[in-house]
VOGU-3710 file (C-alpha; in Angstrom, 3 decimals, decimal comma):
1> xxxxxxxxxx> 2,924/-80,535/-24,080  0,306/-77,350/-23,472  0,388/-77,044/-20,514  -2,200/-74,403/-19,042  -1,849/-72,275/-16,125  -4,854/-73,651/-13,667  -5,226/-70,219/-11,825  -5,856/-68,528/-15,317  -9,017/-70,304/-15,126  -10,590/-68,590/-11,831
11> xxxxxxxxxx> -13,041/-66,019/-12,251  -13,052/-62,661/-10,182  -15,317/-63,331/-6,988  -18,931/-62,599/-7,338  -20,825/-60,527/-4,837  -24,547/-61,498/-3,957  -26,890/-58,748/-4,746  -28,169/-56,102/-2,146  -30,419/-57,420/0,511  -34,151/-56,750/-0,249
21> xxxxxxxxxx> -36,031/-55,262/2,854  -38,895/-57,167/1,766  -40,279/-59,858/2,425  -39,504/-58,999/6,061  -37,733/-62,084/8,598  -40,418/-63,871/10,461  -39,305/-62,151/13,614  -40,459/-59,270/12,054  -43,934/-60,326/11,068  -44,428/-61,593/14,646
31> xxxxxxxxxx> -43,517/-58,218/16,063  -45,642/-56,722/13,589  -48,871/-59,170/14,202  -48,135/-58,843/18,339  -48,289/-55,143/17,825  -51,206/-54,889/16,014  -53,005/-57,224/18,305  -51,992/-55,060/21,062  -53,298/-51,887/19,429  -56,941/-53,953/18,591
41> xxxxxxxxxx> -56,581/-54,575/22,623  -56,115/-51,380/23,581  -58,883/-49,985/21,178  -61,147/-52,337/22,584  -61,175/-51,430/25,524  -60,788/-47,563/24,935  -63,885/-47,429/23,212  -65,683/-49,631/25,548  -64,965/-47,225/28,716  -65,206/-44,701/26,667
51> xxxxxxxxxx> -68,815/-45,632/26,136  -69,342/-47,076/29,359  -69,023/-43,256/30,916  -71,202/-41,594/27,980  -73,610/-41,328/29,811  -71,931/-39,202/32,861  -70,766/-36,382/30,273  -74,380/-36,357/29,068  -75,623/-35,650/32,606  -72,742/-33,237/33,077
61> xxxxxxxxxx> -73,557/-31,044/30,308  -77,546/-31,067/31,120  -76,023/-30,104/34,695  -73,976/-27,352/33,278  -76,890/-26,147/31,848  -79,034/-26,102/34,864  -76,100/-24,197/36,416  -76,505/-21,370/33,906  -80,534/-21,356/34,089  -81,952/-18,476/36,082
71> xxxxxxxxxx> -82,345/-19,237/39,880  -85,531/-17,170/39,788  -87,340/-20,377/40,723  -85,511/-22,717/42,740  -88,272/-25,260/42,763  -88,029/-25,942/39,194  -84,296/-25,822/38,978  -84,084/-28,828/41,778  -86,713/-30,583/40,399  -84,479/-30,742/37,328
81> xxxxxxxxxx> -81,343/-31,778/39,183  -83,569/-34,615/41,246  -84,960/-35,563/37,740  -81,437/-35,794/36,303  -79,934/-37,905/39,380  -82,266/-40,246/39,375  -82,055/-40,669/35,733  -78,140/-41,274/36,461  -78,785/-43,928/39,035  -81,611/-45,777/36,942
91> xxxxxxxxxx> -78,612/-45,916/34,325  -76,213/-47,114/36,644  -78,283/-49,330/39,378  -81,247/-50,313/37,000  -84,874/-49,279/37,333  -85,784/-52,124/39,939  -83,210/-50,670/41,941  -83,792/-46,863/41,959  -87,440/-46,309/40,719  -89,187/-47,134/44,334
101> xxxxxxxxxx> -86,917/-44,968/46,524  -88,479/-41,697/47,483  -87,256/-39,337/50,051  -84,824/-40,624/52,893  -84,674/-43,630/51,264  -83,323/-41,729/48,071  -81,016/-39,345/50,169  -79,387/-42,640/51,803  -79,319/-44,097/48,691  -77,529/-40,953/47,051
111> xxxxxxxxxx> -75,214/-40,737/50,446  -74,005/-44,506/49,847  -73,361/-44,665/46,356  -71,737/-41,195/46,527  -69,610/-42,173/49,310  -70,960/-38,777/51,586  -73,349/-37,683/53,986  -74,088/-34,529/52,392  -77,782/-35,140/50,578  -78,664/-36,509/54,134
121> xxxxxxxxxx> -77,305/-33,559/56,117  -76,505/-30,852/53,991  -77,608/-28,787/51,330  -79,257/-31,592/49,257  -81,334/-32,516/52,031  -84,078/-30,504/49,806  -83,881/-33,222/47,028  -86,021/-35,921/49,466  -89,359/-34,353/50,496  -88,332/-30,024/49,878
131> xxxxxxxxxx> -89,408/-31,077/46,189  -93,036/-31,316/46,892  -93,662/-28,051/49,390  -94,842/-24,685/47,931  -91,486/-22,969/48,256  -87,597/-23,764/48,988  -84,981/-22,290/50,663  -81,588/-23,584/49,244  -78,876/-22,948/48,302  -78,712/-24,076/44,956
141> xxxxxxxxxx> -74,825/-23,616/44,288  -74,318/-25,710/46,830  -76,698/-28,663/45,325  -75,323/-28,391/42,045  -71,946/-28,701/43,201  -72,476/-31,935/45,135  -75,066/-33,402/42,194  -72,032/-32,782/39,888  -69,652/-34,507/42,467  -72,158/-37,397/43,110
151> xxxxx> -72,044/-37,874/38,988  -68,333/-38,159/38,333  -67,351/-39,902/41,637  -70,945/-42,424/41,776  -69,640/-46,137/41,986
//
C-alpha cells in the first residue's frame, strides 16, 4: 500500500496581484462628475456677473479719463460726465425709461437709483439745467466723485 502524504499535495498560498488605481470605484466617479458639475456651476455664473457689470468698468475707465482731462472748460467736461450717466442708466433702466427725463426729473431720477440726495442738492445739481447756460461754476472734483459713486453703487 502507497500511501501518500495528503498535505504534500498543498501548494504555497497565492497572493492576488497589486490593486490597480484604475478604473476608479463608482464612489469615485460620482465625486468626480459632482465636482465637475459644481465647477461648470460656478463658471456659469462667474462669467455671467462678470459680464453683467462690463459695462460699469467701461464707464469707470471713460470716467477716469475725464478725471485726468484738463478742467480748462468745465462745460465740456460735465457735458461728458452727463453724457456718460445717462448712457449708464439707458444700459441699466432701458431707453423708455431714461431717454425722456431732463433736468429735475433726471436729478431725482439719479438721487433714487443712487440711493442720495446729492445731484438734487449738491454739487451735481449742475448736471439738470447748468448744462445748457453759457458758463458753470462747479466744482468738478466733487461731480466726478459722486458720478463715480452713482456708477458702482447704481441698483
Amino acid at each position: 500500500m502507497n500511501q501518500v502524504d495528503p498535505l504534500s499535495q498543498l501548494r504555497d498560498i497565492h497572493l492576488p496581484g497589486p490593486v490597480s488605481w484604475w478604473p476608479p470605484a463608482p464612489g469615485w466617479w460620482f465625486v468626480a462628475f459632482i465636482t465637475l458639475a459644481a465647477l461648470v456651476v460656478l463658471l456659469y455664473f462667474l462669467r455671467r456677473r462678470f459680464l453683467k457689470n462690463r459695462y460699469r468698468t467701461i464707464a469707470l475707465n471713460k470716467l477716469s479719463l475725464l478725471e485726468s482731462h484738463d478742467n480748462d472748460n468745465a462745460l465740456i467736461v460735465l457735458e461728458e460726465i452727463s453724457a456718460l450717466l445717462r448712457r449708464v442708466a439707458m444700459q441699466t433702466y432701458g431707453r423708455q425709461t431714461v431717454a425722456l427725463l431732463v433736468g429735475d426729473s433726471w436729478l431725482a431720477f439719479l438721487d433714487k437709483t443712487g440711493r442720495t440726495s446729492k445731484f438734487s442738492n449738491g454739487a451735481a445739481r449742475v448736471l439738470g439745467s447748468g448744462l445748457y447756460q453759457s458758463s458753470v461754476e462747479a466744482d468738478i472734483e466733487q461731480v466726478l466723485l459722486l458720478a463715480g459713486k452713482w456708477i458702482k453703487e447704481h441698483r
